[in-house]
C-alpha positions in Angstrom: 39.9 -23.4 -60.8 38.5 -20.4 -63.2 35.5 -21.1 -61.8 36.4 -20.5 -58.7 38.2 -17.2 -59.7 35.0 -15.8 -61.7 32.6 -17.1 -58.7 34.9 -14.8 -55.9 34.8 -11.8 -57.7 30.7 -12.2 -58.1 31.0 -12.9 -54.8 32.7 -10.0 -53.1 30.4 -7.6 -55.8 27.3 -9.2 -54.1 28.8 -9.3 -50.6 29.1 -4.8 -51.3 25.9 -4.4 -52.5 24.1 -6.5 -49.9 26.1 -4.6 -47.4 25.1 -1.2 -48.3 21.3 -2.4 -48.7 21.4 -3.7 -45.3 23.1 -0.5 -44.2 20.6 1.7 -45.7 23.3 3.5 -47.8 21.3 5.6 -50.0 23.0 5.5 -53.7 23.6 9.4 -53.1 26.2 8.1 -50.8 27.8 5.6 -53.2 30.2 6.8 -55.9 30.9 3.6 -58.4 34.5 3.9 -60.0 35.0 2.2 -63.0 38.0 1.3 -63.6 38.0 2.1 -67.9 36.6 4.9 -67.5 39.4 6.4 -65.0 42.1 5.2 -67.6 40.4 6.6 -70.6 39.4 10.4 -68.9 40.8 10.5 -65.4 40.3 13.9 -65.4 36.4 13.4 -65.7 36.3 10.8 -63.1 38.3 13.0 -60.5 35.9 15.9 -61.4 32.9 13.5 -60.7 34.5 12.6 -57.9 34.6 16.4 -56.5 31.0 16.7 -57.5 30.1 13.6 -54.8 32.3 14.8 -51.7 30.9 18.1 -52.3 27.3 16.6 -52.4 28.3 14.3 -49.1 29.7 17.2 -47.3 33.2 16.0 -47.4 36.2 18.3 -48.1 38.6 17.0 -49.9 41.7 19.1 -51.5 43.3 17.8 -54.9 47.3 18.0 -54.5 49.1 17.7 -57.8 47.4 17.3 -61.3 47.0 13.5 -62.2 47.5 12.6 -66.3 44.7 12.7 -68.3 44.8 9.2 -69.3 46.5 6.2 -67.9 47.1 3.8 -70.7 45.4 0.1 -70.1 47.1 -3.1 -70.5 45.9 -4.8 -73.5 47.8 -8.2 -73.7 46.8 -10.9 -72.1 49.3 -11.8 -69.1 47.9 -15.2 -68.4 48.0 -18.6 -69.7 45.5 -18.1 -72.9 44.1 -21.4 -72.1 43.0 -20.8 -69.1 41.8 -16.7 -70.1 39.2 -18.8 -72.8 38.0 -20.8 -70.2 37.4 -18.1 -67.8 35.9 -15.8 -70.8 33.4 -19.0 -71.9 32.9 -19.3 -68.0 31.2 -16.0 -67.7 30.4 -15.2 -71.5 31.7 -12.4 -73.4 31.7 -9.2 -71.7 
């Protein structure tokens, strides 16, 4: 079953990237969000951000002013059993 889990997600990561080679998507056109690095400066991200529409012609307007941090979950919320198996599955990240 964990396997199956890890192998999806490795899936649908190879299924995007395939897609935007076979599109000819230049990576000018691609903006990778990480989802760490939003919680830890989302300020920095959302600047980034700006900096890519602006680059693809887009215009985009903020409304409001986001926190500066979200705060990341660090206790695991699933059976542990099963979270070793999946982390011996894929190796430690």
């Amino acid at each position: 079953m964990h396997e199956q889990v890890i192998e999806q997600i490795r899936h649908i990561h190879t299924t995007i990237s395939q897609d935007l080679k076979n599109a000819s998507v230049s990576t000018e056109r691609v903006f990778n969000l990480h989802y760490e690095a939003f919680c830890e400066d989302t300020h920095a991200i959302l600047d980034a951000l700006g900096t890519f529409f602006d680059a693809n012609n887009c215009q985009v307007n903020r409304i409001g002013t986001p926190p500066r941090q979200f705060v990341r979950r660090t206790d695991i919320r699933i059976d542990q059993e099963l979270y070793e198996k999946m982390r011996n599955y894929v190796g430690d990240i």
